[in-house]
N, C-alpha and C positions, 0 to 999 in steps of 0.2 A: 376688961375694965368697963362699968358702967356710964351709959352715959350722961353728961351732967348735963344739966338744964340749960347750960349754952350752946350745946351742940345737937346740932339738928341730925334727926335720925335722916337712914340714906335707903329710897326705897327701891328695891332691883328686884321687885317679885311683879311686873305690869304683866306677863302672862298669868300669871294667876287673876290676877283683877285691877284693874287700874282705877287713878283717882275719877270724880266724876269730873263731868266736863261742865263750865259753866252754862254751855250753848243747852245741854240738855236738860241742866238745874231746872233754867229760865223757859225753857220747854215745858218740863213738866207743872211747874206750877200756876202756869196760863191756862194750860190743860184743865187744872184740878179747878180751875175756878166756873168752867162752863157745869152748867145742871143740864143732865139728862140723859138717856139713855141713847149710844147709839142705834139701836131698833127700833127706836122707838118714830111715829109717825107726824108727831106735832112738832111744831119751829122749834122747842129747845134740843129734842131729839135730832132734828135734824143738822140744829145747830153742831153737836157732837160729830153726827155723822160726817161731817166738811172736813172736822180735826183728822178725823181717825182716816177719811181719805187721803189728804191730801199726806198725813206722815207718810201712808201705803205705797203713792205716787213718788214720794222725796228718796223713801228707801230702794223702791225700787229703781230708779234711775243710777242710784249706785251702785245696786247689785247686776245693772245690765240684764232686767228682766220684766216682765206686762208687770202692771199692778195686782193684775188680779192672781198671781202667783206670789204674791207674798199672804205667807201666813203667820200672822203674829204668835208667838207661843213665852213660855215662861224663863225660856234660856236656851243653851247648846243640845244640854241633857235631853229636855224636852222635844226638842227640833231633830235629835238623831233618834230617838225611841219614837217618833212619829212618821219619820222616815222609814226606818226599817220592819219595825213591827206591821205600819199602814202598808208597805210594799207587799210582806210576807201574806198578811191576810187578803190583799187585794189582787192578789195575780190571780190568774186565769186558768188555769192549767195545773198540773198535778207535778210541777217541777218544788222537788225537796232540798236545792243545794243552796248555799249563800257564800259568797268570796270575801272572805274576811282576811286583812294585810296582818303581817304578827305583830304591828307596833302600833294599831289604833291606841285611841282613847279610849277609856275605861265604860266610857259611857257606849258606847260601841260596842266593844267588848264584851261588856255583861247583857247586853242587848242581845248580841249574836248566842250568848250562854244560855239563856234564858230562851230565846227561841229554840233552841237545840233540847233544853233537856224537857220543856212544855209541848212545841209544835215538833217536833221530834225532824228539824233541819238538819243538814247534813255540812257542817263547814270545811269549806276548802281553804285550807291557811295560804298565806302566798308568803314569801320567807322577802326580806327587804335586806338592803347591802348592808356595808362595812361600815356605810354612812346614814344608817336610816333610812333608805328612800325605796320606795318599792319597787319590785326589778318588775320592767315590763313587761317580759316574756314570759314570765311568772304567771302574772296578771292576768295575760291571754289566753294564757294556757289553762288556766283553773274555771273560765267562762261560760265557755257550752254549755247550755241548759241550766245555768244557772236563776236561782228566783229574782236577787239582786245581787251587787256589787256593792260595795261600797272603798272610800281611800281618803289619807288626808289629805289636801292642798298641802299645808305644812305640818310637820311634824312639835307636836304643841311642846314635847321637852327637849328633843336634841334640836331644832329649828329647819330640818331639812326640809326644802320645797321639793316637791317633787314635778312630774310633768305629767301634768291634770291633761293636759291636751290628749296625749299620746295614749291615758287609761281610755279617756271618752271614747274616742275613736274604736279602739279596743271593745270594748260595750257595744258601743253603735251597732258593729261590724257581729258581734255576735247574739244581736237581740234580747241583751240583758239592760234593765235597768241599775243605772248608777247613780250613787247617792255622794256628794261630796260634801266630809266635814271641813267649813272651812270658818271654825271657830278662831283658832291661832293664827290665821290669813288674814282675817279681818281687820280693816285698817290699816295694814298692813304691804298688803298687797294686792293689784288691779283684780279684781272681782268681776266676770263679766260672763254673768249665766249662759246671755243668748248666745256669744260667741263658741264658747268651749261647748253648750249644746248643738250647733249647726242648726242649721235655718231649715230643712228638709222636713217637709210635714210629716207628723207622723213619727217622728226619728224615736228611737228606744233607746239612745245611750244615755246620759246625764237627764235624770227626772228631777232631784232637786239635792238641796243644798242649803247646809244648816251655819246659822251665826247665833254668838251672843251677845247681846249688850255690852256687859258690866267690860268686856274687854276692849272695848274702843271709848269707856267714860260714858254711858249708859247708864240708870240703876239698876243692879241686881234686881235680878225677876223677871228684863224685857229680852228678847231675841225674837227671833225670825226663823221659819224656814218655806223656804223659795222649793216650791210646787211645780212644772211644769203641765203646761193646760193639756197635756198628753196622757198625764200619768194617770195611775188607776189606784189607787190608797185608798185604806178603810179608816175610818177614823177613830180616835183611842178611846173616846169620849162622846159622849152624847147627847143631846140635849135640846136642842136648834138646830137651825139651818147656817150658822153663823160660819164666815170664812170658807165657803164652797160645801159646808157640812165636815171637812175635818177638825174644825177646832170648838162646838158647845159652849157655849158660857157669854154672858155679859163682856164687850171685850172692855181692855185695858187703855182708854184712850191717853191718861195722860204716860203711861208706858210706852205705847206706839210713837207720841207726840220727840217722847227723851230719846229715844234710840233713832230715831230718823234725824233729829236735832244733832247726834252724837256722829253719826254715819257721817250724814252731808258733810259738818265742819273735817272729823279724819279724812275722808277723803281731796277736803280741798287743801290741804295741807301735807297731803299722805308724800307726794315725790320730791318735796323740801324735806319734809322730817325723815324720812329712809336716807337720804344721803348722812344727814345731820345724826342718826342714830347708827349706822353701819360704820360712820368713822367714828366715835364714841367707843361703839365695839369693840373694835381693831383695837383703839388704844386701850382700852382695858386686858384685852387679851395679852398685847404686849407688855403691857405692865406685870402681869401676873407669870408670863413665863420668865421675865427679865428676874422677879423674886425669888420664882419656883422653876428651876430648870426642868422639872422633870413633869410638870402638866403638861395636862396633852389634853386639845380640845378634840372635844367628839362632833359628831354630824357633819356636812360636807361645808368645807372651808369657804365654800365660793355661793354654795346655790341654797344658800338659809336667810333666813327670816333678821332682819336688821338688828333687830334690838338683842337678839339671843347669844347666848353664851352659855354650851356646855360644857363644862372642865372635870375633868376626870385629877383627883389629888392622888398621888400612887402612896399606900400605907395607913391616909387618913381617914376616916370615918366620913360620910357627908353629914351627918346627923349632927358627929360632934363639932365637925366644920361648922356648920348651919349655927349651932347654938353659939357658938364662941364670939363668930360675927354680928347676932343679934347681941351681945354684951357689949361688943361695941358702937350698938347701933348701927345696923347695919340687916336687909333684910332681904333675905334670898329664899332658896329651893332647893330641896333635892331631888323635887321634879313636880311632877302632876298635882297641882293642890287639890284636886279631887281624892287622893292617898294619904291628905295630911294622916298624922299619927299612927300608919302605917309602917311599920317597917324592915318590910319586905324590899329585896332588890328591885331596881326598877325593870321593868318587862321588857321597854323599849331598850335597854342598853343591850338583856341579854340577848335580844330579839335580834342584835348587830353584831353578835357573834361573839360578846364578851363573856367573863365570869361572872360570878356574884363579889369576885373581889370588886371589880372594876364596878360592878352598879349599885355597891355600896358607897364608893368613895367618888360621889360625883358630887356637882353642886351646878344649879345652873341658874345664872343673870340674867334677867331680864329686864332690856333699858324703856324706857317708857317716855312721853311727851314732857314731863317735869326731871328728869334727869338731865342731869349736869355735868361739866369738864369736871368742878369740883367734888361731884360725889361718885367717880371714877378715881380721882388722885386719891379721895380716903379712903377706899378698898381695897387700891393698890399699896397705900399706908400699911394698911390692917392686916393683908393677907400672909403676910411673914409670915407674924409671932403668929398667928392662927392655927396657921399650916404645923408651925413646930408643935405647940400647945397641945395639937391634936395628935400629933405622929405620939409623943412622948406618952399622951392618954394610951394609944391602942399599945405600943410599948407594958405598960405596966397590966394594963389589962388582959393581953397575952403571959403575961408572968406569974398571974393569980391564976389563970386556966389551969 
């Protein structure tokens, strides 16, 4: 059923991109009002330059790390191809391998692809559990002599956290640089560069660490990625001296001004809103096996991401799920919005030991800061007839085969 102009659509897609946040609206267009460059040497130049510091300083104290290791860049995408690529060209030495988890993000992924079949890298896959999460000894074991490392904090579709502490360490310990995506973390969960790096001068484990904007109420366009003043990166781009020399270009100050405005407020809000989103959760998961006996949520029950919800429909299509729920207004995932109109099983499902049936027929919720009790009850409404609607589609469509 379509929905009618009294009923307000219900949106459960905030890992893929969430609404903006006022805090960074009202940031960015204070921003956009100062004239000048920040390079530039005269009072309006320099006037800029205060802006673009003082976000650098704001995000930084978030991220638990110096200011001058924050690099502004254009998103996650951008932050991890700067990370991995700046590693690969900037090492030292004639080491050819890279540790790549099997359930990264795509943007990782083709990054790691793209070095292998250009720089002719050699990828050590490290295979992750039942639940998503990268097995540790895996990890360590794939390390020696490695160029980098990389891992996610959280797992951006099935929501699994993993233990970032325990890879670093792992790194540390065997003088490989570690890159952490922590795109689907952000906001989310305590972010604390300098800790999970150690204070040991000189240390080689965690050099840096990527976010994006648009996911914590940011504009699309702004992110980060956090540099450690150790590491050795080449830069993708060239142009200036701008940002230590890895990033070229005029920067983005009312971009820096939104994402540091968007940071600050999630985090000061962050261990209210993770209670308030995890029980949210929970009842939506109850709701939907109390309809559907036979879902089964994926990634780990206990040590995942708040707002998340993997469900696996056994017989249903997620695609045709997806579309039925958008008729009722109602707006979800069958996973990575990076894959929109893709459709292809999801990597990470098979990456956890599934079929292609099972990472066909997933679908996954994601609760955000404007979700509600109520737009929990009408999914738990909806998800019935859905679920039937859809079994009955792959039904007939099996019968034409």
């Amino acid at each position: 059923m379509l929905p009618s102009e009294e009923t307000m659509p219900i949106y459960l897609d905030h890992a893929a991109t969430t609404p903006l946040r006022p805090e960074a609206r009202d940031a960015w267009l204070r921003a956009q009002e100062t004239v000048g460059n920040a390079s530039s040497v005269h009072a309006d130049g320099q006037a800029a330059r205060r802006l673009l510091e003082d976000a650098r300083d704001q995000l930084a104290e978030v991220l638990g790390a110096q200011s001058i290791e924050i690099i502004f860049t254009s998103g996650g995408t951008e932050s991890i191809n700067l990370a991995l690529k700046g590693l690969w060209w900037g090492r030292g030495d004639d080491r050819d391998a890279v540790v790549l988890p099997d359930a990264e993000h795509h943007a990782t992924t083709e990054a790691a692809a793209w070095l292998q079949s250009r720089e002719g890298a050699v990828v050590r896959s490290v295979p992750v559990t039942a639940y998503g999460a990268i097995d540790p000894e895996s990890f360590a074991r794939a390390l020696p002599q490695a160029a980098w490392a990389t891992a996610l904090i959280a797992n951006n579709e099935v929501g699994t956290v993993n233990d970032v502490t325990s890879l670093a360490r792992s790194a540390a310990t065997a003088g490989v640089p570690l890159h952490l995506d922590a795109v689907a973390a952000f906001g989310h969960l305590p972010l604390d560069f300098r800790k999970v790096r150690g204070d040991a001068e000189g240390n080689t484990g965690l050099v840096a660490l990527s976010v994006s904007g648009h996911k914590v109420g940011a504009p699309v366009g702004t992110g980060a990625l956090v540099v450690s003043r150790h590491a050795t990166l080449s830069a993708l781009q060239h142009g200036g001296a701008h940002q230590r020399g890895l990033r070229a270009g005029t920067q983005d100050i009312a971009g820096a001004a939104a994402l540091a405005a968007a940071a600050v407020a999630a985090e000061r809000s962050r261990e209210k809103e993770t209670a308030r989103l995890s029980a949210l959760r929970d009842h939506l998961w109850h709701g939907i096996e109390t309809v559907i006996p036979g879902a089964e949520l994926l990634g780990d029950p206990q040590m995942r991401l708040p707002g998340n919800l993997h469900v696996h429909f056994p017989g249903a299509a997620g695609e045709t799920l997806l579309f039925l729920l958008d008729m009722a207004g109602i707006s979800t995932s069958t996973g990575s919005a990076c894959q929109a109109g893709v459709t292809e099983p999801s990597h990470v499902v098979r990456a956890m030991g599934r079929g292609d049936d099972v990472a066909r027929s997933v679908l996954r919720f994601t609760l955000g800061r404007t979700t509600t009790s109520a737009d929990v009850e009408a999914v738990t409404a909806a998800i019935g007839a859905a679920y039937e609607r859809a079994l009955a589609s792959g039904a007939r469509a099996g019968s034409r085969s």
